[in-house]
C-alpha positions, 0 to 999 in steps of 0.5 A: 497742181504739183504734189508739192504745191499740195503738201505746201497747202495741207501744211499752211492749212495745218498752220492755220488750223492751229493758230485758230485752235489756240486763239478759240481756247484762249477766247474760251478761257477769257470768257470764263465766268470764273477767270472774269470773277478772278480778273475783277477781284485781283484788279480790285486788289491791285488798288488797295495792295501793291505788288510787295504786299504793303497797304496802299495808304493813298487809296485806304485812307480817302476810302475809309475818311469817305465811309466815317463821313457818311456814317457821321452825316447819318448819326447827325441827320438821325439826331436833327430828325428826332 
């Protein structure tokens, strides 16, 4: 083998070693207990506040007419049962 066929090899190996670095750091960060807890509570977010800051009505107002409804069929069954 040619010492340049084996530099070319060292600096593919180079090449390789650092991608699969990257790749590992990335896994490290996606699986991070922490960065998942963020993800999950910014998706949540995302749902009841857009982008600009401004309350998404079409997704508080069936949530919060949903809670007044269980909360209503508890006071009514709580007042039949007595």
């Amino acid at each position: 083998m040619a010492k340049a066929e084996s530099d070319e090899l060292v600096d593919q190996i180079d090449v390789i070693r650092e991608r699969l670095a990257e790749t590992v750091d990335t896994l490290i960060d996606r699986s991070s207990p922490k960065n998942i807890a963020r993800r999950g509570l910014d998706d949540l977010k995302a749902k009841f506040v857009d982008e600009t800051g401004s309350p998404r009505m079409e997704t508080i107002l069936p949530l919060v007419g949903g809670t007044v409804a269980v909360i209503a069929s508890i006071i009514v069954i709580r007042r039949l049962l007595r």
